[in-house]
C-alpha positions in Angstrom: 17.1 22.3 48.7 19.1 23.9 45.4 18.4 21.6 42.4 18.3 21.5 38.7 15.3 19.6 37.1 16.0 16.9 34.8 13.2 16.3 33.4 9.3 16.3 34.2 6.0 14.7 33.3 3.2 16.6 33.3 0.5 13.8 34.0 2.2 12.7 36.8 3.7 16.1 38.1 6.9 13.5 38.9 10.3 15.2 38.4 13.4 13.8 37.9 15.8 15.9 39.6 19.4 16.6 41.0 20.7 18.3 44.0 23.5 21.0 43.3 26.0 22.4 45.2 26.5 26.4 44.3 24.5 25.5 41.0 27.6 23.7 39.3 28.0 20.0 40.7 25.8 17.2 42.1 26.4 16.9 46.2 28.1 13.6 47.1 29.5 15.0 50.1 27.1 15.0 53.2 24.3 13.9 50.3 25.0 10.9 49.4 21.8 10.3 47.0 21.9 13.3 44.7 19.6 12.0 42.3 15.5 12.2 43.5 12.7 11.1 41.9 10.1 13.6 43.3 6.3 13.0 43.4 4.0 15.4 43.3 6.7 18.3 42.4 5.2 22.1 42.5 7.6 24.1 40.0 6.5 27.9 42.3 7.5 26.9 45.3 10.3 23.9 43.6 8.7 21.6 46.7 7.6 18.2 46.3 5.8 15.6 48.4 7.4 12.2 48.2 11.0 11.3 46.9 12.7 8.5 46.1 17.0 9.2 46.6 19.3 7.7 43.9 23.6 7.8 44.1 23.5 6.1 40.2 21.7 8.3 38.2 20.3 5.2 36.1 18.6 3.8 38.5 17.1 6.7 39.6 15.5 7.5 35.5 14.4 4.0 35.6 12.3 4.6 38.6 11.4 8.3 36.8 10.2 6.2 33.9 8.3 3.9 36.1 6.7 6.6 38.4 5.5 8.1 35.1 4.2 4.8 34.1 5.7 4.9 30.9 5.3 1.5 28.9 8.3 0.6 27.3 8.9 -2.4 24.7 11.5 -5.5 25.7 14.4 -4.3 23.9 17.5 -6.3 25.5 18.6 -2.8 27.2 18.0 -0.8 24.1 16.1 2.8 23.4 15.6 2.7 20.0 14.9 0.2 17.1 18.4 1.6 14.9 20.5 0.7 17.7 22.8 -2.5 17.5 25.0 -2.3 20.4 24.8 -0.3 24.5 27.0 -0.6 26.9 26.0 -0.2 30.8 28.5 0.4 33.8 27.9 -0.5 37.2 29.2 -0.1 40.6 30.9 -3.3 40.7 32.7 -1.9 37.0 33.5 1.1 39.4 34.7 -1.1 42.6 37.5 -3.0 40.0 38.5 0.3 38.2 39.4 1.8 41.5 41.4 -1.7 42.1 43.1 -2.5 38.7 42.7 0.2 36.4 44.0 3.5 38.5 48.0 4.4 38.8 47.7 2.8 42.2 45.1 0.8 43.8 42.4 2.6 45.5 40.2 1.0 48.1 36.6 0.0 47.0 34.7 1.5 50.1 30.4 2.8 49.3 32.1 6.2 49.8 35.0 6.0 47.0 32.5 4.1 44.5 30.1 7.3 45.1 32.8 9.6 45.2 34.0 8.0 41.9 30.9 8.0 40.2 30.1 11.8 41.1 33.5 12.2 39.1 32.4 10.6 35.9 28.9 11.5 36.0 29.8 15.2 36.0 28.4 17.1 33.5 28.4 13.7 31.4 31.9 13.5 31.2 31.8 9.6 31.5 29.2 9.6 28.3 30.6 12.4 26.1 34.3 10.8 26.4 32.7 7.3 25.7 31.1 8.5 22.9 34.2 10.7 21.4 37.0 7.7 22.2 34.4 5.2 20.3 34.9 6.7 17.3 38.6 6.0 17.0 37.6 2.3 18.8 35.3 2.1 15.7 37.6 3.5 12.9 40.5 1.0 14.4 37.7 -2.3 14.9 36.6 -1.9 10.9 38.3 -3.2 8.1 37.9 -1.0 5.3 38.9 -3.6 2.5 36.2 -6.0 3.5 33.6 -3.3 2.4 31.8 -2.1 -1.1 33.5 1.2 -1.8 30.7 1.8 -4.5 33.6 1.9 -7.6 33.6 -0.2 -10.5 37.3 -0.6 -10.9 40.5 -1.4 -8.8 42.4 1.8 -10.1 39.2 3.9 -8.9 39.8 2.4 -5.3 43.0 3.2 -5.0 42.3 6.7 -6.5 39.6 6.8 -4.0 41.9 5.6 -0.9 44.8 8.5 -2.5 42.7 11.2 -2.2 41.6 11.0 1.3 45.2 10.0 2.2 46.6 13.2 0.3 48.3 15.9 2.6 47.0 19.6 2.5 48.9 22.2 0.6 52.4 19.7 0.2 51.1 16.6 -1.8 50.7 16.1 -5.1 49.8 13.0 -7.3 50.3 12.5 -10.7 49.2 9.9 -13.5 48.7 10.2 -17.3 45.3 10.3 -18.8 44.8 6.9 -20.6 44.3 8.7 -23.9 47.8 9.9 -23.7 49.5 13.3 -24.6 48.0 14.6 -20.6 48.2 14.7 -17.6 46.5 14.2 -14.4 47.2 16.3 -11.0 45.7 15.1 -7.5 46.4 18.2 -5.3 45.2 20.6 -2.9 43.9 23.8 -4.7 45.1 27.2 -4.3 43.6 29.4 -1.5 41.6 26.5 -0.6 40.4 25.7 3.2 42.0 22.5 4.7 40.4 19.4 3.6 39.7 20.4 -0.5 40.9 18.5 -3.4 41.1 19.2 -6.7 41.9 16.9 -10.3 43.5 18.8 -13.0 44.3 17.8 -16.7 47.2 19.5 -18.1 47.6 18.4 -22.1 51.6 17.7 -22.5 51.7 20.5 -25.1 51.5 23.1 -22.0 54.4 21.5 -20.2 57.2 23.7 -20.2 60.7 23.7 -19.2 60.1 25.8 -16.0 59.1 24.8 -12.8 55.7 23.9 -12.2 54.1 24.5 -8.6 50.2 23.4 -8.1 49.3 27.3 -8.4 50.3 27.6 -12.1 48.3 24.6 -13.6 45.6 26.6 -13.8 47.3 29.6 -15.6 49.3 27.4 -18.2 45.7 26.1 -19.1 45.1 23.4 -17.3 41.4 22.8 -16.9 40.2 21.7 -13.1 37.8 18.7 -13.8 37.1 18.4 -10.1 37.1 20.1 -6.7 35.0 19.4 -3.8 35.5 19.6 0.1 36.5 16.1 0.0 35.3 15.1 4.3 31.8 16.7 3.5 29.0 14.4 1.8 28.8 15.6 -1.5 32.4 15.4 -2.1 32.9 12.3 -0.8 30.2 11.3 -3.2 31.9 13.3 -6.2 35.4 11.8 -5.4 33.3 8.5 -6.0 31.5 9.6 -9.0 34.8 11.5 -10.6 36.5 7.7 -9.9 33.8 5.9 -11.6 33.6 8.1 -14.8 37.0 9.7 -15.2 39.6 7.9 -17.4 41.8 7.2 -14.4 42.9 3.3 -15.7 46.3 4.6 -15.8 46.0 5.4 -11.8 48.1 2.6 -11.2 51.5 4.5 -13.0 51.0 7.5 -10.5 53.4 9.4 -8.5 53.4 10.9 -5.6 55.3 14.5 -5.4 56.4 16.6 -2.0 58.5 18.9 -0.8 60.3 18.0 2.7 60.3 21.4 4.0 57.0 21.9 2.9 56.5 24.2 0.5 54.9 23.9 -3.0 56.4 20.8 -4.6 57.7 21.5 -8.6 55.6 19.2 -10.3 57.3 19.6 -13.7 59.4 16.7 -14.4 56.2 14.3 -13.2 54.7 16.0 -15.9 56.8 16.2 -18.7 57.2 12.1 -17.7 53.5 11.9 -17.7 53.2 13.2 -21.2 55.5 12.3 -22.9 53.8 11.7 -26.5 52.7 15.1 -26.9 55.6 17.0 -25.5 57.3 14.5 -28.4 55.3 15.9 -30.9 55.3 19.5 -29.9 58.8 19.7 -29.1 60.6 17.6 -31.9 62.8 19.5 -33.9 62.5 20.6 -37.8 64.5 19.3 -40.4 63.1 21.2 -43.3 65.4 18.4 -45.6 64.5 16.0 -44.4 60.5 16.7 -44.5 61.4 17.4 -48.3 62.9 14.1 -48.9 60.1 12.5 -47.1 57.4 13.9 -49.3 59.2 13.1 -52.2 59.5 9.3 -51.0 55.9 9.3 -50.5 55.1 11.1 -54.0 57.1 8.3 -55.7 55.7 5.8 -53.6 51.9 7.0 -54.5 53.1 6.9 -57.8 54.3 3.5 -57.8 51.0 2.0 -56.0 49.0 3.4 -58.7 50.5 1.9 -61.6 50.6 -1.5 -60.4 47.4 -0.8 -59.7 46.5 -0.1 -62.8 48.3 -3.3 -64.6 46.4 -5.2 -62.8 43.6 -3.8 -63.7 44.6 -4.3 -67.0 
């Protein structure tokens, strides 16, 4: 009989195996117990003596285990001590899909429950798709508010939240820097893979007139204060870190900057409303009278102070 072993114990010379059709799929038709739990198995001449026949591969690994006389713990249906939660279907689960849950209403006969369960059991397609839609079912069940993002602040949260909501490449958010005169830039960095983020601070004194894309920060003199892959471990941990020692307090007056065609947004006017102070200061113009007058006022003024000063001391 062609068959793949599943597994085998060597104490026992008990295999768990499966008979196959042309190598590729178990044989539900004309063999209606695929799985076999073979005593006595001879791997040179793949003969055994004794078998036990299985259609739910389940029960056939829990007659394996017990053939092997493995000792196993009560653990309310689990295999190890980290798990919280397993989930078993049975052939009664099959008998009301094939009822309720198909486009049309199958009937639940021993040879459509077999025939279904060859479907799902093929090449694990019922557990890997469990496994891969669970995610999402876990990702939609938990509520990430209710949990400890491991940041000090409510402006690092939301920093936090930004930069795993920020788009690749079209996105850009801006805040000033708490000390004033800067800026900050959330963005994407040049010839970056998907998935990177980068923080910038730009001082106000480098903010131009002309447009301003994401890959000119840099060459204006902005300095990048961080950039990390920001869905691998250690960024996720150095967007967390950067949130908790960063002067980001100013997070809350951010905005948000994209292009709806989706090219490189201009980033300029954020900026030059983001710094404001020291473009002031760099950018106000020169009245060479009026500097003159002013230093006079204050010469006269010093004057003044130090001679009442000095009557008082007398």
């Amino acid at each position: 009989m062609e068959h793949i072993v599943l597994e085998y114990d060597k104490d026992t010379r008990t295999a768990l195996v499966v008979a196959m059709s042309g190598g590729r799929e178990p044989v539900l038709s004309g063999h209606a117990s695929p799985y076999i739990v073979a005593d006595g198995y001879d791997f040179e001449s793949r003969t055994w003596g004794a078998g036990h026949y299985f259609t739910d591969i389940a029960q056939a690994k829990i007659d394996y285990e017990r053939s092997c006389r493995h000792a196993y713990p009560f653990a309310e249906g689990k295999l190890r001590d980290d798990e919280f939660c397993t989930i078993r279907w049975c052939r009664e689960d099959i008998a009301e899909a094939l009822s309720e849950y198909l486009t049309y209403p199958i009937p639940a006969t021993e040879k459509n429950i077999d025939a279904a369960i060859g479907q799902l059991m093929f090449r694990d397609g019922l557990r890997d798709r469990s496994t891969e839609d669970g995610w999402e079912t876990i990702g939609a069940i938990i509520d990430e508010d209710e949990l400890d993002f491991g940041i000090s602040s409510a402006q690092g949260v939301d920093f936090y939240k930004e930069a795993f909501d920020l788009s690749v490449r079209t996105d850009a958010v801006i805040w000033p820097s708490s000390e004033g005169g800067a800026a900050f830039v959330m963005a994407c960095p040049p010839d970056s893979e998907d998935g990177d983020l980068a923080v910038y601070k730009i001082d106000g004194g480098l903010i131009g007139d002309d447009e301003i894309t994401v890959d000119d920060i840099e060459r204006l003199g902005g300095t990048r204060m961080l950039c990390v892959y920001k869905h691998g471990l250690d960024g996720i941990e150095g967007i967390r870190a950067f949130a908790n020692r960063m002067a980001i307090h100013r997070f809350r007056e951010r905005i948000t900057v994209r292009d709806p065609f989706g090219d490189l947004p201009d980033l300029a006017p954020a900026l030059r409303n983001a710094a404001v102070p020291a473009r002031a200061a760099v950018q106000q113009p020169r009245d060479p009278q009026g500097i003159a007058a002013a230093a006079l006022t204050a010469a006269e003024g010093g004057g003044k102070a130090v001679a009442e000063h000095g009557g008082n001391k007398h």
